[in-house]
C-alpha positions as CSV (number, residue, x, y, z in Angstrom):
1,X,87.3,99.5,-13.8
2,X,87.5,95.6,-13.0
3,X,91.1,94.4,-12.4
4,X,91.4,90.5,-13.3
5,X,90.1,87.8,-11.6
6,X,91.8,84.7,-13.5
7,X,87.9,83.6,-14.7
8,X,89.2,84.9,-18.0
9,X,90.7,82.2,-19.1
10,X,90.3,80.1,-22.8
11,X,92.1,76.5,-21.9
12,X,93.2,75.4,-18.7
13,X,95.6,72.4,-18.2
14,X,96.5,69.7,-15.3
15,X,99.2,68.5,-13.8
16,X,100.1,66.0,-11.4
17,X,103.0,67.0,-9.1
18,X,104.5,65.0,-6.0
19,X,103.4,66.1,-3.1
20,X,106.1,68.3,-2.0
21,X,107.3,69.5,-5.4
22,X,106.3,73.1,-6.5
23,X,108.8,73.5,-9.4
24,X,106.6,71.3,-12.4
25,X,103.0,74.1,-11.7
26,X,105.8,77.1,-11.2
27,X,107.4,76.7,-14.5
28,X,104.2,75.4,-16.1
29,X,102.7,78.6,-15.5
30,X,105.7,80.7,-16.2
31,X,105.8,79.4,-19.3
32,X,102.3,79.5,-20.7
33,X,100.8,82.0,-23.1
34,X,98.3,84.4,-22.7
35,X,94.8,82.9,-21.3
36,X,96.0,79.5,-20.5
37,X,96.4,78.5,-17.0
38,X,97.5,75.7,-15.0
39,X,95.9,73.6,-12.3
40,X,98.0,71.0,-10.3
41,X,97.0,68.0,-8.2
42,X,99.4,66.9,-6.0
43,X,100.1,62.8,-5.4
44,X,102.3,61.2,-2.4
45,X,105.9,61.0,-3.2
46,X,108.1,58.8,-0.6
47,X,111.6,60.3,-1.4
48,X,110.3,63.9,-0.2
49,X,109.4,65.4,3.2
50,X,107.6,68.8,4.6
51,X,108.6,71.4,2.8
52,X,109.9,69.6,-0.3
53,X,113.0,68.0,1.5
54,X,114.6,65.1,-0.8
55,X,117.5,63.2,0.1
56,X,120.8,63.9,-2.0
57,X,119.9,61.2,-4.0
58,X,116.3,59.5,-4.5
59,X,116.0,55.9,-4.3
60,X,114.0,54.1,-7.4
61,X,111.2,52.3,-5.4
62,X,109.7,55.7,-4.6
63,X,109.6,56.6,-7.9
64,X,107.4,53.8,-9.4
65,X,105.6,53.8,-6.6
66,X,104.3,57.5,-7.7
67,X,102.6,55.9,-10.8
68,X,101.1,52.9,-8.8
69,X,97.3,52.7,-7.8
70,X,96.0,54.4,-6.5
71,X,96.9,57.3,-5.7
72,X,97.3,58.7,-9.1
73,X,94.6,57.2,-10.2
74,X,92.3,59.2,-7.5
75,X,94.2,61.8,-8.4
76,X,93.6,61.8,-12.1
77,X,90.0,61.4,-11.6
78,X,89.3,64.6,-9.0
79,X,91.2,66.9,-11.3
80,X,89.4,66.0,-14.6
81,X,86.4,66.8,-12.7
82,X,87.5,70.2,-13.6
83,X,87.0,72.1,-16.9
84,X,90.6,70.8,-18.3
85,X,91.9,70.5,-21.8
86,X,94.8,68.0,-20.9
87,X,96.2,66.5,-18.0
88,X,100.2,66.2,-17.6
89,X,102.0,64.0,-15.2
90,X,105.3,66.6,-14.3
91,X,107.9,63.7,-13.1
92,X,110.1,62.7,-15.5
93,X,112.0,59.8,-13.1
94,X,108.5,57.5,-13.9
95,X,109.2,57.5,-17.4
96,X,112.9,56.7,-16.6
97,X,112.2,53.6,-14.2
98,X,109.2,52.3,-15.9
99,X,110.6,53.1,-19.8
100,X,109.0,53.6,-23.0
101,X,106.3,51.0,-22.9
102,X,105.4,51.0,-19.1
103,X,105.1,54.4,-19.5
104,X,102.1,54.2,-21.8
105,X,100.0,51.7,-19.7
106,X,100.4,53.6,-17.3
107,X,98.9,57.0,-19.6
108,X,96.1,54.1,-21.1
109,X,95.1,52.9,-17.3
110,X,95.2,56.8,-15.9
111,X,93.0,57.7,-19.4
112,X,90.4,55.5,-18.0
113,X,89.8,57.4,-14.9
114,X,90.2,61.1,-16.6
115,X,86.6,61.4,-18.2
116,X,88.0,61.5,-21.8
117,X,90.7,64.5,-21.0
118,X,94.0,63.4,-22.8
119,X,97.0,62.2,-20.7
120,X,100.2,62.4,-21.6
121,X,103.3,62.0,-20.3
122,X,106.8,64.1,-20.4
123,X,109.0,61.8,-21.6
124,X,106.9,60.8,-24.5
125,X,106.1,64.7,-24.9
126,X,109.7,65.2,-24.9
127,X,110.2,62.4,-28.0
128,X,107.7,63.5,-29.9
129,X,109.4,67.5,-29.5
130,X,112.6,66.0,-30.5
131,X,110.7,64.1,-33.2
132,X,109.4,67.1,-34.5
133,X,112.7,69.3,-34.4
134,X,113.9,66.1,-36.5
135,X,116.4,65.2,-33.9
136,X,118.7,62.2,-34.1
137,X,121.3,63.3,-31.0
138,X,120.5,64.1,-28.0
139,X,123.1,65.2,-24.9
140,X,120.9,64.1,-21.8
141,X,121.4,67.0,-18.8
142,X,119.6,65.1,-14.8
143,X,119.4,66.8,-12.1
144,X,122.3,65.9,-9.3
145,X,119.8,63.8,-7.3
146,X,119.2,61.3,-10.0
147,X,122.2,58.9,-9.3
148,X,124.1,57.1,-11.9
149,X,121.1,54.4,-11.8
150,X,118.4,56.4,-12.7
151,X,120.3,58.9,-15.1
152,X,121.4,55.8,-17.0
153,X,117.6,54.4,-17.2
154,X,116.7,57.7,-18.7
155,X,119.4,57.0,-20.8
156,X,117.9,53.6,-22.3
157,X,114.6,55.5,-22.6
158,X,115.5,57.6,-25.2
159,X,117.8,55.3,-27.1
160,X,114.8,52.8,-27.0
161,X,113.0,55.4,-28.6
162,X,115.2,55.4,-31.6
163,X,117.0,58.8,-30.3
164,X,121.3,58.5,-30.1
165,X,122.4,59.7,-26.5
166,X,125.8,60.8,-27.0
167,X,126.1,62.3,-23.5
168,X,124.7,61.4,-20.1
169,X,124.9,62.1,-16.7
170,X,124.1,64.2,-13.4
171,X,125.1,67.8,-13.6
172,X,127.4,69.0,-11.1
173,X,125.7,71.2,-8.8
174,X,124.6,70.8,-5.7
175,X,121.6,68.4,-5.0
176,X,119.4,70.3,-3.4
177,X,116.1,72.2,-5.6
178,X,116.8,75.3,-3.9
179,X,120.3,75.7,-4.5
180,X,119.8,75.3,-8.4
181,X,121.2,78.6,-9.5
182,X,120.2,79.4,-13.4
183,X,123.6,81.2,-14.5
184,X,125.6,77.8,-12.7
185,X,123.2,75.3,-14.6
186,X,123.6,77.4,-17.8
187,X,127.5,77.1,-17.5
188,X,127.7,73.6,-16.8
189,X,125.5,72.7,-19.8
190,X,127.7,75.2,-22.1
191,X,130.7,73.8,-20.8
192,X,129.4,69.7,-20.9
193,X,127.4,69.7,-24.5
194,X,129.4,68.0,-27.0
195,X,129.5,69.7,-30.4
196,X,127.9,66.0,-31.8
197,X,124.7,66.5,-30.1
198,X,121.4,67.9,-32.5
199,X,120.0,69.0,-29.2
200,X,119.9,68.8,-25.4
201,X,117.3,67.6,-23.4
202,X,117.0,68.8,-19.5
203,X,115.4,65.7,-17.4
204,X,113.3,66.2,-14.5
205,X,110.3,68.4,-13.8
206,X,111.5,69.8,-10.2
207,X,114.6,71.0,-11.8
208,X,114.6,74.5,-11.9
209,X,115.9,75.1,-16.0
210,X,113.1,76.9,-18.2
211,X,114.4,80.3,-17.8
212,X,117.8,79.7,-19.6
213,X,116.2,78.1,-22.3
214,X,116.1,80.7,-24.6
215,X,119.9,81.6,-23.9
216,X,121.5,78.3,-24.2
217,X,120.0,78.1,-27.7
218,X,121.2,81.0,-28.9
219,X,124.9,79.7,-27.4
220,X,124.7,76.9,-28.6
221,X,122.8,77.7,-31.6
222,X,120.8,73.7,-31.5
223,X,117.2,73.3,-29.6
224,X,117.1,72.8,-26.1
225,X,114.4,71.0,-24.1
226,X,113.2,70.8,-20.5
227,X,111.0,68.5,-18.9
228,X,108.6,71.1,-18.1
229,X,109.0,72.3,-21.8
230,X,108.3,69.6,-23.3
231,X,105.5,68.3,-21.0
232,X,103.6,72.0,-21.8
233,X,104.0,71.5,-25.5
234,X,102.4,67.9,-25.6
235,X,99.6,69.4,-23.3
236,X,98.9,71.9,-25.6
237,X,99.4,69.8,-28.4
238,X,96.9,67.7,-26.9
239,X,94.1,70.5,-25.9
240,X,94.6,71.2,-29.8
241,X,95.5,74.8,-28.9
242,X,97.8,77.3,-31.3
243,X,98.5,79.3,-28.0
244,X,102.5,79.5,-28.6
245,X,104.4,80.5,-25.3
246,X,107.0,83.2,-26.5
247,X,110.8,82.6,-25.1
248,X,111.1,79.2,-24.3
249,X,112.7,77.4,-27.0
250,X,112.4,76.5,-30.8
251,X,109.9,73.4,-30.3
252,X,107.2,76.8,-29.4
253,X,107.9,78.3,-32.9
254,X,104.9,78.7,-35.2
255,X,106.9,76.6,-38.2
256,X,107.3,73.8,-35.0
257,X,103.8,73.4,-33.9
């Protein structure tokens, strides 16, 4: 008799999303199993306009500035007001700028406004995935609008992290979120993986990339990460749940988690 009502729900998650970005709570959700839902809070971003316009390439100050007070930090505190199980911050270009350790002060300050909800991060989420697929060497796919700057910061990230990047770089498609067609993405990554990589790991959260997850690994028979992936697989990991999303790569496996 009742239809549902989304009350029904055993763990619910957070995120924090720039302002104008609806790709990192779209693929969050699209992702996530059965009775887990995801709430986003949205913080300023510089490099984007009304209605999620971002310039062809965005500029670094912009990006740190996203994990500067306060913002963030008033962000982090009215969304663990909620009944959350772990609270996600969906923009990978932060970890890039600010690297391995400035990422985690920024997780310990934001911790101290979050009312003892875990924080995490997705570039950390995404080490400790690779971590736990035992991964040695990675092929890094951005998205067009990181520039050669940026993509080669994420680039020190994961080598400072002990990881071998034996590939880098922007794909080639156009920069612009909307025009990010799966079967063109999934292409370009088939065609630019080198056969030396353990895995491949898909950098930024408002890149639209989960649904070919599944496929590329069966191409190109290794794991394959996104941001958004990753990032719901440390939340969960996190909340302490066993909910296992079905589809979305080998880090959601029973034997992996």
């Amino acid at each position: 008799m009742w239809q549902p009502d989304g009350w029904d729900v055993r763990l619910r998650l957070g995120v924090l999303t720039p302002h104008g970005d609806v790709g990192p709570e779209s693929e969050l959700q699209a992702m996530a199993p059965e009775g887990v839902c995801v709430h986003a809070t949205r913080v300023p971003f510089g490099a984007i306009t009304t209605g999620g316009v971002m310039d062809p390439t965005i500029p670094l100050a912009p990006v740190q500035a996203f994990v500067e007070p306060p913002y963030i930090d008033e962000a982090v505190s009215l969304l663990a007001a909620a009944p959350l199980g772990a609270i996600g911050i969906g923009f990978t270009s932060s970890s890039y700028v600010l690297g391995p350790d400035g990422e985690q002060k920024v997780l310990d300050r934001l911790m101290q406004h979050s009312a003892g909800i875990p924080v995490i991060g997705t570039c950390a989420s995404a080490v400790a995935g690779l971590r736990q697929l035992n991964v040695r060497r990675i092929a890094l796919v951005d998205p067009p609008w990181f520039d050669a700057e940026l993509d080669r910061l994420g680039a020190e990230y994961f080598t400072a992290q002990g990881l071998d990047v034996v590939a880098h770089g922007p794909c080639g498609l156009p920069s612009n979120q909307r025009s990010i067609n799966p079967s063109e993405l999934f292409a370009w990554i088939i065609k630019h993986t080198p056969d030396e990589a353990d895995a491949v790991f898909i950098g930024g959260n408002g890149f639209r990339s989960v649904g070919i997850i599944s496929a590329l690994e069966q191409d190109l028979r290794r794991p394959v990460l996104t941001a958004n992936s990753s990032l719901l697989w440390g939340l969960l990991q996190a909340a302490g749940s066993a909910a296992t999303p079905s589809h979305y790569g080998e880090i959601f496996t029973p034997e992996r988690v």
